[in-house]
C-alpha positions in Angstrom: 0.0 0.0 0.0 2.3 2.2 0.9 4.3 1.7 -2.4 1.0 2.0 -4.7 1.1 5.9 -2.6 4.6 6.7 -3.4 3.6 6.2 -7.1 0.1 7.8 -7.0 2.2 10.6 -5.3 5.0 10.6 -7.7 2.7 10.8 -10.3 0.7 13.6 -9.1 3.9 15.3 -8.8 5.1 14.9 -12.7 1.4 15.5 -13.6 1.6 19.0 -11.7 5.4 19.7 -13.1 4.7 19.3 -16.5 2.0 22.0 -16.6 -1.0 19.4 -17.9 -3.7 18.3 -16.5 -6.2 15.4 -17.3 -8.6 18.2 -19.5 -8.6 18.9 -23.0 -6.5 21.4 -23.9 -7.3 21.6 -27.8 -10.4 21.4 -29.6 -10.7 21.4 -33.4 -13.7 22.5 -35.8 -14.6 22.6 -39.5 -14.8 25.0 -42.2 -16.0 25.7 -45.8 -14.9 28.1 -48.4 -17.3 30.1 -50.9 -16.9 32.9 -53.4 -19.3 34.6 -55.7 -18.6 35.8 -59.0 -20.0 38.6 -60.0 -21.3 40.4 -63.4 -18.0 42.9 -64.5 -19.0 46.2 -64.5 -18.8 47.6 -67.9 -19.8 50.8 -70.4 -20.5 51.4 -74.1 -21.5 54.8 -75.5 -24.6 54.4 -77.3 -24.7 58.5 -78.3 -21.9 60.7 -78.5 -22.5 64.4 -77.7 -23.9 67.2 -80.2 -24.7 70.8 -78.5 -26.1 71.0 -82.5 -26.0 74.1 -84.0 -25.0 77.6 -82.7 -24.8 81.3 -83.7 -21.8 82.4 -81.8 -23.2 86.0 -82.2 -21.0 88.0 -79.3 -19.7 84.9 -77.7 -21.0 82.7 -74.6 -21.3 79.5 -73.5 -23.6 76.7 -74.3 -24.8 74.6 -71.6 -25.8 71.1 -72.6 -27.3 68.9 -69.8 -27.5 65.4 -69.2 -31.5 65.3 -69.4 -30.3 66.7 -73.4 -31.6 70.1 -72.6 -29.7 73.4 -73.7 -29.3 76.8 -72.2 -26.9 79.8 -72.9 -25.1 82.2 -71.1 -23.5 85.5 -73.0 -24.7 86.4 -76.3 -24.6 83.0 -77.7 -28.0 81.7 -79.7 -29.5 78.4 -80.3 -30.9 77.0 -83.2 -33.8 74.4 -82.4 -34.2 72.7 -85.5 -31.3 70.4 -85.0 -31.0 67.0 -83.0 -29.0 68.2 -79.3 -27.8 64.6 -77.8 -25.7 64.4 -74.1 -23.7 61.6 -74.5 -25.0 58.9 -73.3 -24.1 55.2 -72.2 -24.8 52.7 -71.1 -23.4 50.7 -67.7 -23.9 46.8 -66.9 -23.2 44.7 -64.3 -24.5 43.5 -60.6 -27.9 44.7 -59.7 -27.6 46.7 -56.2 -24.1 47.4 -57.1 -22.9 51.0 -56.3 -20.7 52.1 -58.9 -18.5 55.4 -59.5 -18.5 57.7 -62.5 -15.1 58.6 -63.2 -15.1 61.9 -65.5 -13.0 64.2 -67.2 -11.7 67.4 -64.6 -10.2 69.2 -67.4 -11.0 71.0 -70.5 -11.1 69.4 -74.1 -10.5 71.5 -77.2 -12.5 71.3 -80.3 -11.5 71.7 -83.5 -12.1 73.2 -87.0 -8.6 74.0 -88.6 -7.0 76.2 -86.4 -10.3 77.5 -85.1 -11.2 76.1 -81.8 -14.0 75.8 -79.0 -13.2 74.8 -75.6 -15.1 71.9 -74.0 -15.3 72.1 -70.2 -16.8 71.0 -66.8 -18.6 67.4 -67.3 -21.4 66.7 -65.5 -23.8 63.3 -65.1 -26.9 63.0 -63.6 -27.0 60.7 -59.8 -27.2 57.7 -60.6 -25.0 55.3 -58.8 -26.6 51.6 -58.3 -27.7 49.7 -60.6 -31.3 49.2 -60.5 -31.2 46.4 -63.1 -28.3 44.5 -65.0 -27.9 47.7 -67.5 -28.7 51.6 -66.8 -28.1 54.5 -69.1 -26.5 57.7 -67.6 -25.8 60.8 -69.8 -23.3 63.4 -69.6 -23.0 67.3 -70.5 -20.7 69.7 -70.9 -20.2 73.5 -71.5 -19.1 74.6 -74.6 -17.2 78.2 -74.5 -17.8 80.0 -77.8 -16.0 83.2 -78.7 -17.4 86.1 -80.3 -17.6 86.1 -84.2 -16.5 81.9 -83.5 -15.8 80.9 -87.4 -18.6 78.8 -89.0 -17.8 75.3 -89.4 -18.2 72.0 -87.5 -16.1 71.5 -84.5 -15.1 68.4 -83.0 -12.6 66.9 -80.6 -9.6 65.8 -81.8 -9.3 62.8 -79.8 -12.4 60.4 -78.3 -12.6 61.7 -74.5 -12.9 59.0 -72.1 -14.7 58.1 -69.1 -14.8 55.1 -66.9 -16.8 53.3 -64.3 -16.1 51.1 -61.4 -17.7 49.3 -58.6 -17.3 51.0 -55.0 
């Protein structure tokens, strides 16, 4: 008896040295993995924009809005008769997805020889999820004209780009 002690005792001992006990002291658990691939968001232009035609008279600017809509500051005079068109595109991808409109900060020239108009300040309307798999979004501009601005058609010299991108 007293021998089955010493060894219950010397055990106890080596048990309490050692730092473990008779518990668990590890416990495992399980996973899986998932991922969803989402539509890419993408863009197309399906209009490219005409401000249409303008008497420069005393010079101004044009505004053309993204709703296609004109208006003029200065002496500058619209004709009516022709077909104004923001640019417009159209954006696919996730439904629900916010997106970002990335567009142009600085100012375009537009050319007819070595005449030129200058092209500034972009603007979109606020959209910014998709409501469906495609929306369209439009985009103006102002169009500075000078006084006595030669006659001719203008255009930029160079497409103008914008881009789109999830949040």
């Amino acid at each position: 008896m007293i021998i089955k002690l010493k060894i219950l005792l010397i055990f106890s001992i080596l048990c309490m040295i050692s730092g473990q006990g008779f518990g668990q002291y590890s416990a495992s658990a399980n996973f899986t993995a998932s991922a969803n691939i989402i539509e890419p968001v993408s863009i197309r232009t399906t209009s490219n924009m005409n401000f249409a035609n303008i008497d420069a008279g005393n010079g101004g600017s044009v505004i053309l809005k993204p709703d296609h809509t004109r208006s003029t500051t200065g002496d500058v005079r619209l004709d009516n008769t022709a077909n104004v068109s923001a640019a417009t595109f159209e954006v696919n991808g996730q439904n629900g997805y916010a997106y970002t409109i990335n567009i142009p900060t600085e100012s375009f020239r537009m050319l007819n020889g070595t005449d030129e108009l200058v092209l500034k300040n972009f603007n979109t309307g606020t959209i910014s999820v998709l409501t469906s798999d495609s929306q369209t979004i439009s985009l103006g501009a102002t169009l500075e004209v000078a006084a006595a601005q030669k006659p001719g058609l203008y255009t930029t010299p160079y497409p103008i780009e914008i881009t789109v991108s999830y949040n």
